[in-house]
Backbone as CSV, one residue per row, in Angstrom:
resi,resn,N_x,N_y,N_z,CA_x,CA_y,CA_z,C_x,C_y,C_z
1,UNK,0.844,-1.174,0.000,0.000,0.000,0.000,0.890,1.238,0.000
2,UNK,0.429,2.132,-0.949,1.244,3.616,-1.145,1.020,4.520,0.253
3,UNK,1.542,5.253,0.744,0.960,6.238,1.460,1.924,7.496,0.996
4,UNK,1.192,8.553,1.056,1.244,9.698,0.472,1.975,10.948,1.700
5,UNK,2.918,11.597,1.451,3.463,11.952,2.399,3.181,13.684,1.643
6,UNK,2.810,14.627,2.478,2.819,15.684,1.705,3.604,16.898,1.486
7,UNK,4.187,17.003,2.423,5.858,17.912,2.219,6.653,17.060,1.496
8,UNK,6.574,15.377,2.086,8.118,14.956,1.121,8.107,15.050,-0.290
9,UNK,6.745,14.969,-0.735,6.543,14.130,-2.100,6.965,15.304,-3.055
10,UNK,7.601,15.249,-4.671,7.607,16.389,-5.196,7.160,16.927,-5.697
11,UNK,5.575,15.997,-5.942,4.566,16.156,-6.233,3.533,17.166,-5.149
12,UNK,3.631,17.572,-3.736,3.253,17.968,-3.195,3.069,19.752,-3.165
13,UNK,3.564,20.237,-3.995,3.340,21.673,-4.462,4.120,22.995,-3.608
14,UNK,4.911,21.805,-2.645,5.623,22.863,-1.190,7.087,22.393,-1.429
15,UNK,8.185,23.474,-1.678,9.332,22.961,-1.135,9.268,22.287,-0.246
16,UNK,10.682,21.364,-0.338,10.906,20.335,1.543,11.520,21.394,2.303
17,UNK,10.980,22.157,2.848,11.231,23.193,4.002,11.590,22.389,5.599
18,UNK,11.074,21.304,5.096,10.496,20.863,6.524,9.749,21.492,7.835
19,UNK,8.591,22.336,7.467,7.718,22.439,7.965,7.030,21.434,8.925
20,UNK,6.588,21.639,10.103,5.962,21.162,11.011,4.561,21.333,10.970
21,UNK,3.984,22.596,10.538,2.415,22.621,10.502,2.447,23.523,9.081
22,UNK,0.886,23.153,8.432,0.118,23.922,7.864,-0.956,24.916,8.367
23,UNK,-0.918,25.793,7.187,-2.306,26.603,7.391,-3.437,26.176,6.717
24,UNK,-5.054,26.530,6.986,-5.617,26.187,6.138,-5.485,26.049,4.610
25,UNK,-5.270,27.048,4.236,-4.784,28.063,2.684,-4.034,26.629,2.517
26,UNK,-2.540,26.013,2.854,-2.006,24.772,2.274,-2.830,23.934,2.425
27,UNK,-3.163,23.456,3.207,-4.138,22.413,3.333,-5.112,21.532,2.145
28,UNK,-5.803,23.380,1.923,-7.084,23.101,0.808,-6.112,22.965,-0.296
29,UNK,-4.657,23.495,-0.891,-4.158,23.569,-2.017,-3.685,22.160,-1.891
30,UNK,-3.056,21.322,-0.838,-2.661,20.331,-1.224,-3.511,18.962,-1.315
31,UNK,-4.534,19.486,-0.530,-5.454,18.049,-0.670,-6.636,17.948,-1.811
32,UNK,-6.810,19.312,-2.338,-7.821,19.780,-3.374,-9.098,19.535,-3.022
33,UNK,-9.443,19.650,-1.282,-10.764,19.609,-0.823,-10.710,21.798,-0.647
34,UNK,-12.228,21.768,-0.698,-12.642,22.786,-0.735,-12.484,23.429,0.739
35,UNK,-12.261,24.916,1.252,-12.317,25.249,2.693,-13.170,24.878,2.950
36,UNK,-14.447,25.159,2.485,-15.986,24.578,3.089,-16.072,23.234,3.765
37,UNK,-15.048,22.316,2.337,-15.581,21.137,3.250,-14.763,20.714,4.012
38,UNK,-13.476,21.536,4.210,-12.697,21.043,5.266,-13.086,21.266,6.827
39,UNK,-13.522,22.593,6.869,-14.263,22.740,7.781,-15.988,22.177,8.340
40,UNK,-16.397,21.643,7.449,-17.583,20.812,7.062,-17.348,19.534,7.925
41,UNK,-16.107,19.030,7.790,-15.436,17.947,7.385,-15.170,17.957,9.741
42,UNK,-14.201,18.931,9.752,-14.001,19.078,11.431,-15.402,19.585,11.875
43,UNK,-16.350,19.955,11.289,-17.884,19.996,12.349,-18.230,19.148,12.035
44,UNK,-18.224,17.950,12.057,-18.324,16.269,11.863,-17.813,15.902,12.684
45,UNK,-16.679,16.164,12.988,-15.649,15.383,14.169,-14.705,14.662,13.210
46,UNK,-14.325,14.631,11.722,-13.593,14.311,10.924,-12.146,14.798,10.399
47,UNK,-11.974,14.681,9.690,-10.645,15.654,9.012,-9.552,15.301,9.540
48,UNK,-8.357,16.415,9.502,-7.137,16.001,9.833,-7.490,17.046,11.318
49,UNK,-6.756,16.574,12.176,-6.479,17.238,13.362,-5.800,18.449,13.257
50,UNK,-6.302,19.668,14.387,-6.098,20.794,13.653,-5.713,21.368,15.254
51,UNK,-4.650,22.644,15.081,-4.036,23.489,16.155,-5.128,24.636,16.313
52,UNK,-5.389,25.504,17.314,-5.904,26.492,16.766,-4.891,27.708,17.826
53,UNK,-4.215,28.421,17.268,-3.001,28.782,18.355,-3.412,30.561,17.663
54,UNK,-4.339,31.467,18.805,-4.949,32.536,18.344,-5.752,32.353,17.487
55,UNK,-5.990,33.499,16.465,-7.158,33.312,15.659,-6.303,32.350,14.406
56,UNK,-5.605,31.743,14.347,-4.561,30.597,13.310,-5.133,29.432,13.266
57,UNK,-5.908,28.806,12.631,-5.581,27.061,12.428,-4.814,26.452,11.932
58,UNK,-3.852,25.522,12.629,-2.716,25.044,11.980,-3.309,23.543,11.967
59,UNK,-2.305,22.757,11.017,-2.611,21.351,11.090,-1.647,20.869,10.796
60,UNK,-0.728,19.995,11.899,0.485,19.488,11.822,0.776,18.666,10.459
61,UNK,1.965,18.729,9.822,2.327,17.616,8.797,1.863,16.367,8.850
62,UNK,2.280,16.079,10.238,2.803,14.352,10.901,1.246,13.794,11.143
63,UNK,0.162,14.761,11.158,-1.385,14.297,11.452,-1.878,14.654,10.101
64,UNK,-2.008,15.585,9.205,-2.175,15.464,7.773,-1.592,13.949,7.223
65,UNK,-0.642,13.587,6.970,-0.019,12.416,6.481,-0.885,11.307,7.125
66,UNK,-0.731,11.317,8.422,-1.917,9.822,9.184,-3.022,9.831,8.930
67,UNK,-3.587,11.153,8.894,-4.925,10.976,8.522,-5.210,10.833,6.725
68,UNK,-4.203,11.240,5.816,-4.458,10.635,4.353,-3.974,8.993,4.195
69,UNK,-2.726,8.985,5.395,-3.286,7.014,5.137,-4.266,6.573,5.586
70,UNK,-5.128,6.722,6.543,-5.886,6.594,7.318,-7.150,6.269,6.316
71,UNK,-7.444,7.010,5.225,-8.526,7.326,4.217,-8.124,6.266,3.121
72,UNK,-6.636,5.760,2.940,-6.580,4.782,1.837,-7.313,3.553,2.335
73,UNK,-7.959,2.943,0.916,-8.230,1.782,1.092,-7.127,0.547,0.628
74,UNK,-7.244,-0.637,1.633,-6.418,-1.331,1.398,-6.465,-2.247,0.009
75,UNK,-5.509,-2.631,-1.088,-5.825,-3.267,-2.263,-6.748,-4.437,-1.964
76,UNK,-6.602,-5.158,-1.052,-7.503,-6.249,-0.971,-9.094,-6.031,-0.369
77,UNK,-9.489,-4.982,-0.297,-11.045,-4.382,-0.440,-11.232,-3.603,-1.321
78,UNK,-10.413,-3.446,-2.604,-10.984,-3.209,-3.595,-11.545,-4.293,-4.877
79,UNK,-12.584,-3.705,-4.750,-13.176,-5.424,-6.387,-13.119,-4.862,-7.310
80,UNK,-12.856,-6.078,-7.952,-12.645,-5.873,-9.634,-13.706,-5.609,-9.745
């Protein structure tokens, strides 16, 4: 199974800065979900786990990444 890492990859649209957290603004650019439904998504009790440090929402790398493996399905529950 692939898992998708989103600072490392170079596909990920961010220099490797090595950044520790995102802002929303990266978030929605790297996952190509909408703000709406990201926030849609945490008034669910869903999403990636999120900081809120002042009026800032951050969302760590290391919990972005767990929570997009988290969403893969494994090859052997997918049917032909």
């Amino acid at each position: 199974m692939q898992t998708h890492k989103i600072v490392d990859s170079e596909n990920s649209g961010l220099p490797q800065t090595g950044r520790l957290a995102l802002d929303v603004k990266d978030v929605v650019r790297l996952t190509h979900l909408s703000r709406a439904k990201l926030y849609q998504l945490w008034s669910q009790g869903l999403g990636p786990p999120r900081l809120k440090i002042g009026k800032r929402t951050l969302i760590l790398v290391s919990a972005l990444n767990a929570w997009l493996a988290s969403l893969e399905v494994p090859p052997s529950d997918i049917r032909k």
